[in-house]
C-alpha positions as CSV (number, residue, x, y, z in Angstrom):
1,X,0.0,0.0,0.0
2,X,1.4,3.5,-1.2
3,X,2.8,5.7,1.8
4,X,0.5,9.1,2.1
5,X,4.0,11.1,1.4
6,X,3.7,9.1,-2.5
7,X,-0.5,9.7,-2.5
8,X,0.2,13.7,-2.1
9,X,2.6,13.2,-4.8
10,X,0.9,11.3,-7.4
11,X,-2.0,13.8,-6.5
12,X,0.0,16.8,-7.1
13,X,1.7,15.2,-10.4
14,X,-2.4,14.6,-11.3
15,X,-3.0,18.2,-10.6
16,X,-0.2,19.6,-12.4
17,X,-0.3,17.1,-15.6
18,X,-4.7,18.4,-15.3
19,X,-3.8,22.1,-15.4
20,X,-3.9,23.3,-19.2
21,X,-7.4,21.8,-18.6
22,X,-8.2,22.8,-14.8
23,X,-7.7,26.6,-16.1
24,X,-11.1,26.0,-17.2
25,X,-14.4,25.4,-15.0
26,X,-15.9,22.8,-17.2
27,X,-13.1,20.7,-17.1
28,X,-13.7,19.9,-20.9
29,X,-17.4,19.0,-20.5
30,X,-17.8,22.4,-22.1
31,X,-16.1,20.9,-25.0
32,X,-17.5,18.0,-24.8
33,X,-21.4,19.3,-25.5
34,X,-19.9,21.2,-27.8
35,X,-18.4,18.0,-29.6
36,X,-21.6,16.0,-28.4
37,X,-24.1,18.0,-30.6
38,X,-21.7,17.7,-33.6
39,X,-20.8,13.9,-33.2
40,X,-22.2,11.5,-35.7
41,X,-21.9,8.4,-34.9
42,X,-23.8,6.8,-37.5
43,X,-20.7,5.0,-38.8
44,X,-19.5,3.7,-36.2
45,X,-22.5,1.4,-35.3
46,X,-23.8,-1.6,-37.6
47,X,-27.3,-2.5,-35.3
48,X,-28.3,-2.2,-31.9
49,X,-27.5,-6.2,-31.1
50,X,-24.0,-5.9,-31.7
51,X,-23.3,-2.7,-30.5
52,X,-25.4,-3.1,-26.5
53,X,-24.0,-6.6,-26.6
54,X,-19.6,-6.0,-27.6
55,X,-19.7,-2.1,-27.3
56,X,-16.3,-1.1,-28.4
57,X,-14.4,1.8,-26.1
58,X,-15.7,4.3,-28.7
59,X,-18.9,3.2,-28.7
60,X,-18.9,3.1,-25.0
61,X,-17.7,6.5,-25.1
62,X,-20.4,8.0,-27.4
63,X,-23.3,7.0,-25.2
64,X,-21.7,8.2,-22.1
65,X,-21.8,11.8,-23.7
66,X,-24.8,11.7,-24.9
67,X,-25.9,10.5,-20.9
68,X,-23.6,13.5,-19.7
69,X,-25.4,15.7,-21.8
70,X,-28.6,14.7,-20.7
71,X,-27.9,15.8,-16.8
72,X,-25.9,18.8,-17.9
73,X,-29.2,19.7,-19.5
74,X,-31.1,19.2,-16.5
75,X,-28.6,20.4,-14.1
76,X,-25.6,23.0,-14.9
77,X,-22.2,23.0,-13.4
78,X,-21.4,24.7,-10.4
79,X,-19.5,27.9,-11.4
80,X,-16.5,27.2,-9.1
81,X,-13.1,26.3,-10.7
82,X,-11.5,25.3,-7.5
83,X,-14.2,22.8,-6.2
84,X,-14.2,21.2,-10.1
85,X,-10.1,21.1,-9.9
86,X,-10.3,19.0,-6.6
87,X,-12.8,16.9,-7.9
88,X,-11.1,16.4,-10.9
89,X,-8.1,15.5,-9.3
90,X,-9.5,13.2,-6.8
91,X,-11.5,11.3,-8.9
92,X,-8.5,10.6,-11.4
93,X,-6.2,9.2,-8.9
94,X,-9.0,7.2,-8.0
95,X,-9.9,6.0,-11.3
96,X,-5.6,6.0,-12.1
97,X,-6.0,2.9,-10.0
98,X,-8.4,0.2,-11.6
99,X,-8.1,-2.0,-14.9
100,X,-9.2,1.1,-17.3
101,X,-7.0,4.2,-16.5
102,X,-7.2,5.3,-19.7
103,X,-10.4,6.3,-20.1
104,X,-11.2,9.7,-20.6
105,X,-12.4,10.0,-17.0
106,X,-13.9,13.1,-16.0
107,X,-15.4,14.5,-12.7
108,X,-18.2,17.2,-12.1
109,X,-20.0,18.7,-9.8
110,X,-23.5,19.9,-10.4
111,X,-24.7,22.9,-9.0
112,X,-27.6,20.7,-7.3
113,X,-28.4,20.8,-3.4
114,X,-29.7,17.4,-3.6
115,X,-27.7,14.3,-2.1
116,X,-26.5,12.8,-5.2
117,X,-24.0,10.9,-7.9
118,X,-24.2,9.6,-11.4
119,X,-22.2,8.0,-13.4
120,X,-22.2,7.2,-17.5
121,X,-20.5,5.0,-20.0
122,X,-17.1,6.2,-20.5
123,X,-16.1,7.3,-17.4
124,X,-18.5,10.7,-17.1
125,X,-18.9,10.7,-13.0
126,X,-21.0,13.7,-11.6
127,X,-21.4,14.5,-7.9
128,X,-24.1,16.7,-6.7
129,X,-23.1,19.9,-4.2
130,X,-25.5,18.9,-2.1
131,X,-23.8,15.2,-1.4
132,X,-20.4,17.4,-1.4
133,X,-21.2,19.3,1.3
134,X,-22.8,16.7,3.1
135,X,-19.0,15.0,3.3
136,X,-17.0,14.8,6.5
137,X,-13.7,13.8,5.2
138,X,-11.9,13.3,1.9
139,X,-12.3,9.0,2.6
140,X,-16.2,9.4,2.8
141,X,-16.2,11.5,-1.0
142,X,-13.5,9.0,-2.4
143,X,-15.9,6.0,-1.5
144,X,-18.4,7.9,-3.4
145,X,-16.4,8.1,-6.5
146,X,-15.2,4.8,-6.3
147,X,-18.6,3.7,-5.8
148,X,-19.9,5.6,-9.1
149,X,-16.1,4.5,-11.1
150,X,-16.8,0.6,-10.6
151,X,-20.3,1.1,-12.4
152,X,-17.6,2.6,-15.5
153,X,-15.5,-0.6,-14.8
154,X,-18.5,-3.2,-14.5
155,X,-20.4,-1.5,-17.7
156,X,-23.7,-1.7,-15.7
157,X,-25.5,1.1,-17.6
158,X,-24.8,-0.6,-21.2
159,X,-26.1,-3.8,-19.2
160,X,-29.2,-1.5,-18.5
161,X,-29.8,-0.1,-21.9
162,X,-30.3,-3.9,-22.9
163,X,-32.2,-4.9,-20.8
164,X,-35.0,-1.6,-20.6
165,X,-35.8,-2.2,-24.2
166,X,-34.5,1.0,-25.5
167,X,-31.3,-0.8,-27.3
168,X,-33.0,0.2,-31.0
169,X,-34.1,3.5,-29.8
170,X,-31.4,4.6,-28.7
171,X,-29.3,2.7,-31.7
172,X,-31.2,4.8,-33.9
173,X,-30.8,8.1,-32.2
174,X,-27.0,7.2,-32.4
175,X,-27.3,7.5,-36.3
176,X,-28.1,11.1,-36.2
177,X,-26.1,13.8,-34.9
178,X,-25.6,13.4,-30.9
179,X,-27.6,15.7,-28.6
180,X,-30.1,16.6,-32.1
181,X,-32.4,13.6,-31.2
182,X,-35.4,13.8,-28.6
183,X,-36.2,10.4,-28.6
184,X,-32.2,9.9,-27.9
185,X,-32.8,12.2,-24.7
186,X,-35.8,10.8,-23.7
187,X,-34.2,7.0,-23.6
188,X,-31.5,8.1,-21.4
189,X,-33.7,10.0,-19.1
190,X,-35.6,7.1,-18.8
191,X,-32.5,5.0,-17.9
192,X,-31.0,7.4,-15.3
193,X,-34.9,8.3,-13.2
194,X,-35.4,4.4,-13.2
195,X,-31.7,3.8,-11.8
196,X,-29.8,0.5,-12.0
197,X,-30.3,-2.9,-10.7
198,X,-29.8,-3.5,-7.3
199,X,-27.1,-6.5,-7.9
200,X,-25.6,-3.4,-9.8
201,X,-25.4,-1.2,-6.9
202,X,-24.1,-3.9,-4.6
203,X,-21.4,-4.6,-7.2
204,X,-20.6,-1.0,-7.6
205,X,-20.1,-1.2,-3.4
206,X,-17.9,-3.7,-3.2
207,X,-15.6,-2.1,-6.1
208,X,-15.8,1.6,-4.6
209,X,-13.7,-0.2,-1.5
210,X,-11.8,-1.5,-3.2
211,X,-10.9,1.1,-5.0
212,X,-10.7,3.6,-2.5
213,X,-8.3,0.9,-0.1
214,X,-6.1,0.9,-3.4
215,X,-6.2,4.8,-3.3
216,X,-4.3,5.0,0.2
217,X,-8.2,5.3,2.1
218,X,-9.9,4.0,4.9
219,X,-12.0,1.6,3.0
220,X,-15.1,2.3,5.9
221,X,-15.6,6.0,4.2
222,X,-18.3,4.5,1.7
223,X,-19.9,3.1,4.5
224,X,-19.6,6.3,6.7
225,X,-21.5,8.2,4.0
226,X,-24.3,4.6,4.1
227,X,-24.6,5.0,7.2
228,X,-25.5,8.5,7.1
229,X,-28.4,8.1,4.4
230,X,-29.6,5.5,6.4
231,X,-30.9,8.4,9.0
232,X,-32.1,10.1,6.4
233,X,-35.9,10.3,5.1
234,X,-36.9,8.9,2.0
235,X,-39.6,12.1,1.8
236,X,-36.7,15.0,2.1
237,X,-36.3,16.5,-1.2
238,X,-32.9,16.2,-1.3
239,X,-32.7,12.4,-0.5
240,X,-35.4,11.1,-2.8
241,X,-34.0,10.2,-5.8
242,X,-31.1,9.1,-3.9
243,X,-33.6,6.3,-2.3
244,X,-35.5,6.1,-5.5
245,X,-33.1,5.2,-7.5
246,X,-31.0,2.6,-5.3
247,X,-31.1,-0.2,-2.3
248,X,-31.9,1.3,1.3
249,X,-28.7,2.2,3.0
250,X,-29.1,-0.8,5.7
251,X,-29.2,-3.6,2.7
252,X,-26.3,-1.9,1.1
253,X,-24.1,-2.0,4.5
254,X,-25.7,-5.5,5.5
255,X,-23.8,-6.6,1.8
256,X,-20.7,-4.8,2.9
257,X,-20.7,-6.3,6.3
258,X,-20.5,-9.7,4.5
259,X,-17.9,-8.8,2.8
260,X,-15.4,-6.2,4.7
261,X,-15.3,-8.6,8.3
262,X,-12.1,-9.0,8.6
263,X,-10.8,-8.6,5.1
264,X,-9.5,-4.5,5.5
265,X,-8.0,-5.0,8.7
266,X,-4.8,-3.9,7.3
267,X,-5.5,-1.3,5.1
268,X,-5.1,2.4,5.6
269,X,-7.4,4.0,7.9
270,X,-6.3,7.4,6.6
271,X,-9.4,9.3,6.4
272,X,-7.9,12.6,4.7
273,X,-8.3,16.3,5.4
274,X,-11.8,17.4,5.6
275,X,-12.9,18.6,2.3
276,X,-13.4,22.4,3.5
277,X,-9.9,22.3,3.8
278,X,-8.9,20.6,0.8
279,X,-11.3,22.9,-1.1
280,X,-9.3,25.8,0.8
281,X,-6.1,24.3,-0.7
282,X,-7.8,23.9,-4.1
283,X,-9.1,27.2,-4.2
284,X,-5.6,29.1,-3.9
C-alpha cells in the first residue's frame, strides 16, 4: 500500500499534468457538448445487437456523452473552478487505480443541493453539491467516487440499456447527430430516473472499497456516507432520488458487512483532510 508522502505526490503530479485543462471550470465537459451536438456516430454502429452486446471503447464513449449531456441539460455545473479542480483530481487518482486508467475520465459537480452521484458509459462521473457538502472527510467522498467509477468498470449502464428495451431506440438516435435527437434524450432520461439494478449497486459497493483501499483510504468512508443516508428520510427532497433510484442504506451496509469482516483490517485508515480544507487548498 502506497505511503500518504507518494499519495500527495501522485495527487500533485495529477494536478499539475490536469492544469492546461483545470484553467477551465468545465473541465472539458464544455467541449464535450460542444463535440456532443456535432458527433455522428452513425458509422460507427452496424445494429443495436451488436453494438449493447460487444460495445467497443468508442462506442462506449459516445453513449456516455450523450448520458452527460442529458444531466448537464437538466442540471448546470457549479461555477467554481476550484471545487471542479479538486474533484477532478480526486477522482483521477482514483480512477488511475483500476483495470481502465485510460479512459477519458472526467469528474463534475453539479450545481444541485440534492444528495446525489451519477455516473455514465465512459467514465462521465457527476457529484451533486448537495452530497459534497454533506461529506466529512476526503475518505467518505473518495468511497463515493469509487462507488460511481466501478459502475464505468462493471459497464452496468450498457447492461441496463439492454435490458430496458431501449437498445433500437437509442441505436437509432446514435445514427443522427448526438444531442439533435429527442427520442435519444428521452431513452436516457428514462434509464437514469429508473436507476440501476440493485445487484448493480451492490457490485458498484464492493468495487468503490476496493478502490478507495487501493487509493491510500480507509475503505469504511463508503460506509460512513451509508450509514449516514440510512438516518435520512426517503420524503426529504434532497434524498429522494437518492432512495428512489438505489437499495436502502441498511441492505447496502448489511452486503458490505458480508464482505469487509475481517478482510481491510490492514488497510489504511487514513481518512484525509476534511474537504473544506482541501477545497481551501484547491481554491488558492
Amino acid at each position: 500500500m502506497p505511503s500518504m508522502k507518494k499519495i500527495t505526490l501522485a495527487l500533485t503530479l495529477t494536478l499539475a499534468t490536469g492544469a492546461a485543462a483545470a484553467q477551465s471550470n468545465d473541465f472539458g465537459l464544455g467541449k464535450l457538448l460542444g463535440g456532443v451536438k456535432n458527433l455522428n456516430v452513425g458509422s460507427i454502429l452496424e445494429n443495436g445487437t451488436k453494438v449493447f452486446s460487444e460495445p467497443t471503447e468508442q462506442q462506449e464513449i459516445a453513449l456516455g456523452q450523450e448520458f452527460a449531456s442529458t444531466l448537464l441539460g437538466a442540471r448546470p455545473l457549479l461555477n467554481n473552478p476550484g471545487v471542479q479542480r479538486y474533484v477532478n483530481t480526486l477522482g483521477r487518482w482514483l480512477a488511475s487505480q483500476t483495470e481502465r486508467p485510460d479512459l477519458p475520465w472526467t469528474f463534475g459537480v453539479l450545481n444541485d443541493d440534492g444528495y446525489n452521484a451519477f455516473a455514465t458509459p465512459g467514465g462521465y462521473i457527476f457529484v451533486t453539491k448537495g452530497l459534497l457538502d454533506s461529506m466529512r472527510n476526503e475518505a467518505e467522498l473518495a468511497g463515493v467516487l469509487a462507488h460511481e467509477i466501478g459502475h464505468v468498470l462493471r459497464k452496468h449502464h450498457l447492461k441496463a440499456v439492454r435490458v430496458s428495451g431501449l437498445a433500437g431506440l437509442i441505436e437509432e438516435g446514435l445514427r443522427t447527430k448526438v444531442g439533435d435527437n429527442p427520442q435519444l434524450t428521452e431513452a436516457t432520461k428514462n434509464i437514469i430516473a429508473k436507476g440501476l439494478d440493485k445487484t448493480d449497486e451492490y457490485e458498484a459497493d464492493r468495487l468503490g472499497v476496493v478502490i478507495a483501499a487501493r487509493a491510500g483510504y480507509d475503505p469504511f468512508g463508503l460506509p460512513a456516507v451509508l450509514q449516514t443516508l440510512q438516518g435520512q428520510s426517503a420524503q426529504d427532497p434532497a434524498f429522494t432520488f437518492m432512495f428512489k433510484t438505489h437499495p436502502s442504506p441498511a441492505d447496502r451496509l448489511s452486503e458490505l458487512d458480508a464482505l469487509m469482516q475481517g478482510r481491510f483490517d490492514n488497510s489504511p485508515a487514513n481518512s484525509g483532510k476534511s474537504i473544506k480544507d482541501r477545497l481551501k487548498e484547491f481554491s488558492r
